[in-house]
N, C-alpha and C positions, 0 to 999 in steps of 0.2 A: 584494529586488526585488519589482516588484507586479506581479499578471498580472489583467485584465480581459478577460473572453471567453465565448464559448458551447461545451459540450460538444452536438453532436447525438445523437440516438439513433443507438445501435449496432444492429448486431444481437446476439440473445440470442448466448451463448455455445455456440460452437461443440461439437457430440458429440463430436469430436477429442482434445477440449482435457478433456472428461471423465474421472476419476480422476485427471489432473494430467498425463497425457502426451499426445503429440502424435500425429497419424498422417500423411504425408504430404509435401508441400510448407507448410514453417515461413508464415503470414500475419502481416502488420502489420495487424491491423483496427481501425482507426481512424478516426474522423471527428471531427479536434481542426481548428476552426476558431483561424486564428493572428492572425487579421486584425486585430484587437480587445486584441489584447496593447498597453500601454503603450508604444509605441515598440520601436524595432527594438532598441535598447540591451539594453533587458528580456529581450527575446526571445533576442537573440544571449548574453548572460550566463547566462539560462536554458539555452542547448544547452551552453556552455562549465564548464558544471559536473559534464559526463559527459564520459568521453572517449568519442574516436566509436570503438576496437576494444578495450574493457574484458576482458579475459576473465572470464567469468562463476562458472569453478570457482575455489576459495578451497582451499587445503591443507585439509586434513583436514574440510571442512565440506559444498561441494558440489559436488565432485567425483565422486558419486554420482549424480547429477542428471542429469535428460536433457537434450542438448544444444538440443533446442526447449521453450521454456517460455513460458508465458502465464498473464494472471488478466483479469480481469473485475470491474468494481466498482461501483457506483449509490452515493453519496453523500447520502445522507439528510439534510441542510441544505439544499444546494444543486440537489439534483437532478439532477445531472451523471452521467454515464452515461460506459464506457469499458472495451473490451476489445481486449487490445490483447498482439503477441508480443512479448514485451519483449529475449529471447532466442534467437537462429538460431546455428544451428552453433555454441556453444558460446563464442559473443560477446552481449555485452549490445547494446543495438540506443541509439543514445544518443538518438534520435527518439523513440521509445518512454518511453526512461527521462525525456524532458523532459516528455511528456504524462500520465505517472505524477507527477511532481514538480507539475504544474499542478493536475493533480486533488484531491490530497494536501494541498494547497495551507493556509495557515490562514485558512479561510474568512470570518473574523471582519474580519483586515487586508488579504488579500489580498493578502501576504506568501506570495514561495514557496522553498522548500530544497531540495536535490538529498537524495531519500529514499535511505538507505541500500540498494545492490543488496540484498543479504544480506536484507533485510528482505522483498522480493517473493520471493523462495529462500526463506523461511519460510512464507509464505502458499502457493506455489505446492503446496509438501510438505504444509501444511494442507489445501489442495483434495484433492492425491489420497488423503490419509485420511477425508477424510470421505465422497468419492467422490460428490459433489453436483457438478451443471450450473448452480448457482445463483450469481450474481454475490457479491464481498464487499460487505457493505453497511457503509460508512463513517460512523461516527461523530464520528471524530477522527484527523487525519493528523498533519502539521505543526503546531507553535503555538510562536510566538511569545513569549518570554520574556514579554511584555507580556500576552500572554492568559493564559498560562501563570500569573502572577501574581493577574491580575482570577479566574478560576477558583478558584482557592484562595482567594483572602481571600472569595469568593463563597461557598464551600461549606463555607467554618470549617474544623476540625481532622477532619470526619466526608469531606471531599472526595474522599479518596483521590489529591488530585493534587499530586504528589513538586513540591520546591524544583526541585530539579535534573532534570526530569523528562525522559526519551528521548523523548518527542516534540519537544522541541525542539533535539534534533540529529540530525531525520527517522529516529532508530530503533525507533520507536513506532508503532501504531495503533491505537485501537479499532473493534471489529467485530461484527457478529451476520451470520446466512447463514441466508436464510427457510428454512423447512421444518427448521431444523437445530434439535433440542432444545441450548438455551445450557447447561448441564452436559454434553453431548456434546460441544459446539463445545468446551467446556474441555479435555473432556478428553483431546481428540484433540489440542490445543496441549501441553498438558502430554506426551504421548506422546513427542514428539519429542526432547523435552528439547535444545531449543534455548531459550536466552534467557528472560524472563520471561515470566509467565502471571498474569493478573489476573481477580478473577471478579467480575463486577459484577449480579446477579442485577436489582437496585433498576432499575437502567438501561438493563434488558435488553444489555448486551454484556459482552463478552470482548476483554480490552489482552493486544496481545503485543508482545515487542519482542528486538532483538535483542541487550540486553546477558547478564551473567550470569545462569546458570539460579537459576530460584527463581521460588516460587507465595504468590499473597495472594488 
């Protein structure tokens, strides 16, 4: 599906939301302009790709997790800006999870995928390791088979970007988080030992995702 629109300025990220938990009354803080979407079609297929009362814990993954959760993101292509609870009481919020999937979006087609929950459950746990207030800065969310391709024959055999690559079945993302030293950001991904960790020094960022563990 295409999605065409404006993210407005958020506000910064809440002190709340600092080390990864919440204090308080759960917020949707949002300001995703829908108006500018391709048609309601788009729009409506884009909500219909979450369910609207997901439960948010997963057997044995995160279930640990506080049942308020939130991230924060700036998109460095785009510009787009977004902080937003993605999770109240222990339900995925599927408003939330559409404006995630928009953002994430493959900026290139403007093509959008419903991003794996589990995936913001990763970032969120990356936030309270790191213990920063500082948004995820987005390099690469979603892509497209067809990017996903152009990318690779783009960057030869030295690319680093898989045939088969989890960004293109939204379990993927590249990231960097100002102030954060990228060997730190690593290695607080690797800490976790959820799903893969990627170290891209050249390109200043750090891929995580949430297939099986393992570090390149």
């Amino acid at each position: 599906m295409d999605a065409s629109h404006d993210l407005n300025r958020l506000q910064p990220w809440p002190d709340h939301w600092r080390g990864g938990g919440f204090g308080g009354k759960a917020r949707h803080m949002k300001q995703l302009s829908r108006r500018s979407f391709l048609g309601l079609g788009a729009a409506t297929a884009a909500v219909a790709l979450v369910p609207s009362k997901a439960f948010a814990a997963t057997a044995g993954k995160a279930g640990g997790l506080a049942a308020e959760r939130g991230l924060s993101f700036f998109h460095t292509h785009t510009g787009e800006r977004l902080a937003t609870s993605y999770c109240a009481g222990g339900e995925y919020i599927a408003s939330a999870l559409t404006d995630v999937n928009t953002l994430l979006r493959d900026f290139r087609t403007n093509k959008v995928k419903a991003i794996d929950p589990s995936l913001l459950d990763l970032l969120f746990e990356l936030n309270g390791t790191l213990g920063t207030a500082q948004p995820f800065h987005v390099i690469s969310g979603y892509r497209t088979p067809e990017t996903n391709a152009m990318l690779q024959e783009k960057g030869g055999s030295h690319s680093g970007v898989a045939s088969h690559s989890l960004h293109m079945d939204g379990k993927a993302i590249d990231i960097r988080v100002p102030g954060v030293n990228l060997e730190h950001l690593r290695d607080a991904a690797k800490s976790l030992k959820i799903g893969g960790v990627g170290f891209y020094p050249a390109s200043n960022f750090v891929h995580v995702d949430t297939g099986r563990v393992r570090y390149w």
